[in-house]
Backbone bond lengths (Angstrom), bond angles and torsions (degrees), N, CA, C in turn:
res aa  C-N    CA-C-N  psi(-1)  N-CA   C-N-CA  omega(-1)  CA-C   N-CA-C  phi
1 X - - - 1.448 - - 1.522 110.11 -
2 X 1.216 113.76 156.07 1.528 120.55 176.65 1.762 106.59 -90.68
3 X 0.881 102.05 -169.12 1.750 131.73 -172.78 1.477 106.88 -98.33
4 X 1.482 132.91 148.26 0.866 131.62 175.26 1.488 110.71 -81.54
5 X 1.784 112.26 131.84 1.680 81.60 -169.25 1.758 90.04 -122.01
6 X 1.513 114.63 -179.38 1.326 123.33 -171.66 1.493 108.79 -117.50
7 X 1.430 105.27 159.48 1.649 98.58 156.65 1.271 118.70 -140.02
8 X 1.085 123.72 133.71 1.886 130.46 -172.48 1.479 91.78 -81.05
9 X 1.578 102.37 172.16 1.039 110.90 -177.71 1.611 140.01 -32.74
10 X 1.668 86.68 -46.55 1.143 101.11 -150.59 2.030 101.51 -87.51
11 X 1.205 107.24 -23.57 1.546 114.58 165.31 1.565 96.06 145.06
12 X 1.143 117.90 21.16 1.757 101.91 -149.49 1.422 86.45 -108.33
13 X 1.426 105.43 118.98 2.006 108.02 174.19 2.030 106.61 -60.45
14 X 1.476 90.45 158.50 1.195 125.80 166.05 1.427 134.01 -166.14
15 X 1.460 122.43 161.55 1.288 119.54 -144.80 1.994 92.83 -116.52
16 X 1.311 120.21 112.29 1.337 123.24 169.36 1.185 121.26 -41.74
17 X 1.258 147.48 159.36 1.549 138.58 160.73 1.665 89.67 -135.27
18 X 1.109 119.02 116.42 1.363 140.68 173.83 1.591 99.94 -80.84
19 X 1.397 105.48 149.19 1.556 117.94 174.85 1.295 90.76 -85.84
20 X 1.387 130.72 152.91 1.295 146.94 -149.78 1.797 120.22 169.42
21 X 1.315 118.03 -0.95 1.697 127.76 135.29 1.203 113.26 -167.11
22 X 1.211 135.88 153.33 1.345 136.32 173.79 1.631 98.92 -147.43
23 X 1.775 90.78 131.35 1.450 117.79 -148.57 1.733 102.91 -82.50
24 X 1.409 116.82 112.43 1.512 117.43 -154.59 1.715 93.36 -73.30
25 X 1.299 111.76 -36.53 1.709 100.15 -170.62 1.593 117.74 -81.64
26 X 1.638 132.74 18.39 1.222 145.00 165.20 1.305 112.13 -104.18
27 X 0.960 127.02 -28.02 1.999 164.42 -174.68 1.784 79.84 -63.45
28 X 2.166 106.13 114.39 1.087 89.98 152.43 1.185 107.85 -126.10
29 X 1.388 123.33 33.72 1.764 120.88 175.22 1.370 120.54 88.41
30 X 1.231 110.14 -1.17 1.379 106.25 -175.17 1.656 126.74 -75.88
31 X 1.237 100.84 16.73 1.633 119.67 157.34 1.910 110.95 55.89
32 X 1.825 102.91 8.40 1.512 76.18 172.66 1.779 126.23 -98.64
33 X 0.797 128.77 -15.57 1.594 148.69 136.75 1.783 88.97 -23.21
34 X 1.334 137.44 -58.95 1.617 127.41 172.05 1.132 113.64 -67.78
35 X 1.280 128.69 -37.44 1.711 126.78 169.31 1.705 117.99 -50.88
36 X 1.334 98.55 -43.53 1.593 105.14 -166.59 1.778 120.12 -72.22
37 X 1.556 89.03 -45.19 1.627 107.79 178.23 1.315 122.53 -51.81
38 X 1.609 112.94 102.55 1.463 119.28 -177.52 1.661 98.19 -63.50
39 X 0.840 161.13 -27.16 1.424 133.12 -166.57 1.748 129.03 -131.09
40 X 1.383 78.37 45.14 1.797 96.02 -171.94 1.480 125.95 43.08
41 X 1.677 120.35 44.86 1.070 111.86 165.36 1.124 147.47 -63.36
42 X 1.735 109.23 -13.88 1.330 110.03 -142.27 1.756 75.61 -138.43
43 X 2.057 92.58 159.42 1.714 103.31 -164.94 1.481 79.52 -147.27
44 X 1.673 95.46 148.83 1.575 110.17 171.74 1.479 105.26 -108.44
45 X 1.488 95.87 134.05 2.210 108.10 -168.40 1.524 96.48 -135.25
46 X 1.451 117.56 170.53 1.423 112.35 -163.16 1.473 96.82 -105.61
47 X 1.198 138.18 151.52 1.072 153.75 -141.81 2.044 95.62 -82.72
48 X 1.217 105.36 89.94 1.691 86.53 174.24 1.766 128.80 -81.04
49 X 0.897 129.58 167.43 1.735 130.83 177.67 1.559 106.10 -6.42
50 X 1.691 93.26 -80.45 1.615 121.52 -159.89 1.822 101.41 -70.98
51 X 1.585 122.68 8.80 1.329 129.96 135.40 1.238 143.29 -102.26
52 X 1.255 110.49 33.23 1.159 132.72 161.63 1.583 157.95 -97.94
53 X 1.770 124.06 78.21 1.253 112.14 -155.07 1.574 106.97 -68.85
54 X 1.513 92.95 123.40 1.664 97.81 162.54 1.740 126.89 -54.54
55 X 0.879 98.07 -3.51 1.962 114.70 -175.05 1.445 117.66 -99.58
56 X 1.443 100.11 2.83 1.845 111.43 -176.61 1.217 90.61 -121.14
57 X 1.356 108.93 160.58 1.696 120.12 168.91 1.789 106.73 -133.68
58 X 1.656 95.55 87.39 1.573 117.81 168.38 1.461 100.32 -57.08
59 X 1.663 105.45 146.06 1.048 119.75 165.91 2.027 117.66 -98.51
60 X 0.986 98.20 12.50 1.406 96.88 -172.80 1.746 97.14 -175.64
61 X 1.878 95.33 122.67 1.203 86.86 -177.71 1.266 117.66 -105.62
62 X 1.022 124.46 22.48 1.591 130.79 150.03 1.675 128.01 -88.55
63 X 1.159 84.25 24.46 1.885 114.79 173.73 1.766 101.93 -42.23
64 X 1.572 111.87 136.75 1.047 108.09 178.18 1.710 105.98 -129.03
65 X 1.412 84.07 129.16 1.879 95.53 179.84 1.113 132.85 -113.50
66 X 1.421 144.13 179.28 1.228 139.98 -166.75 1.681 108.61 -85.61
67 X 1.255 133.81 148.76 1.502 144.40 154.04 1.345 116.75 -117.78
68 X 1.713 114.28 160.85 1.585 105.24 177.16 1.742 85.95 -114.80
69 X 1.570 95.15 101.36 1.446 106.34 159.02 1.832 137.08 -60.70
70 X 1.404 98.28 -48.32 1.367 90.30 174.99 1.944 82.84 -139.45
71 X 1.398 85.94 114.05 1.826 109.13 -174.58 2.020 103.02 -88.94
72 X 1.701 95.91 -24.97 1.870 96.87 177.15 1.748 82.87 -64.37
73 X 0.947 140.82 -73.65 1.388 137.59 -115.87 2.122 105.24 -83.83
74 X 1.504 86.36 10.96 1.960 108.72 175.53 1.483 100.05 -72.39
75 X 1.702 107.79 124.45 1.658 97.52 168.09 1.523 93.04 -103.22
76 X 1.209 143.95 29.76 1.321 116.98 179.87 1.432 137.30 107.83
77 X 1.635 99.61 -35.33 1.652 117.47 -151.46 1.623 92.40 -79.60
78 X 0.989 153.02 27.12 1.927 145.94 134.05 1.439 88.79 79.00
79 X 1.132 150.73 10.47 1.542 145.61 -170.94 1.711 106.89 -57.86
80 X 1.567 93.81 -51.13 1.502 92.73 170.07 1.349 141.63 -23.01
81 X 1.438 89.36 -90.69 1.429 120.09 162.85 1.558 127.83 -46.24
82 X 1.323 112.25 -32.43 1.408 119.25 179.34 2.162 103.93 -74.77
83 X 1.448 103.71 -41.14 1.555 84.63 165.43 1.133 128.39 -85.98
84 X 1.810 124.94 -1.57 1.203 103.89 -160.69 1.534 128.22 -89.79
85 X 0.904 149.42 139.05 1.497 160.52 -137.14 1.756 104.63 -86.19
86 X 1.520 99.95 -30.46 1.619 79.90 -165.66 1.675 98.02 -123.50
87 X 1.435 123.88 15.08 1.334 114.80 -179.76 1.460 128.53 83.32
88 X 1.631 107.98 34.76 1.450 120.17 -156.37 1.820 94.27 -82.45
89 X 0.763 118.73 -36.77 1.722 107.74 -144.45 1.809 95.57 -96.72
90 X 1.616 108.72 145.73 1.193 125.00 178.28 1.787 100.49 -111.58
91 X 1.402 124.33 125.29 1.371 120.03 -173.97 1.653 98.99 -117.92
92 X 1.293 107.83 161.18 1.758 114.75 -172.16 1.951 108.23 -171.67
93 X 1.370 92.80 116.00 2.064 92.44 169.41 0.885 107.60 -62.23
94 X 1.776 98.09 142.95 1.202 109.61 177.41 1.894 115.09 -123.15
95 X 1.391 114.75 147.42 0.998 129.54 -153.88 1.667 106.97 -59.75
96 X 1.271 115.83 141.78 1.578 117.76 168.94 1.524 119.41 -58.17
């Protein structure tokens, strides 16, 4: 199978990169990666155990971080990732 591909305005193809994990223990909640996202992918959850880097020193451990709740409802557009501060999001094409 091929890749899902795009077209800008003007006719000129391109290849989507869908959000597809975002790394809970770099994740510090700062909710703008949720501001940006046109299509409600993303949900704020409280930071559990097995999200936790031992190499940071949280001030509150009921810390609340970002999830990709509904990852179908991703068109692609990198909005995420382009604000986020600490390098959370992993992107990947996805098949036609």
């Amino acid at each position: 199978m091929s890749n899902i591909i795009g077209h800008t305005r003007g006719g000129t193809e391109w290849t989507p990169q869908f959000a597809v994990e975002l790394d809970p223990k770099k994740c510090i909640g700062c909710g703008r990666c949720y501001k940006v996202c046109p299509r409600n992918v993303l949900d704020l959850v409280e930071r559990g155990e097995d999200m936790i880097d031992e190499d940071n020193d949280y001030d509150d451990d009921e810390m609340m971080v970002m999830t990709i709740a509904n990852a179908g409802d991703c068109i692609g557009c990198g909005s995420c990732g382009r604000v986020c501060p600490k390098g959370c999001y992993t992107y990947a094409a996805a098949e036609a």
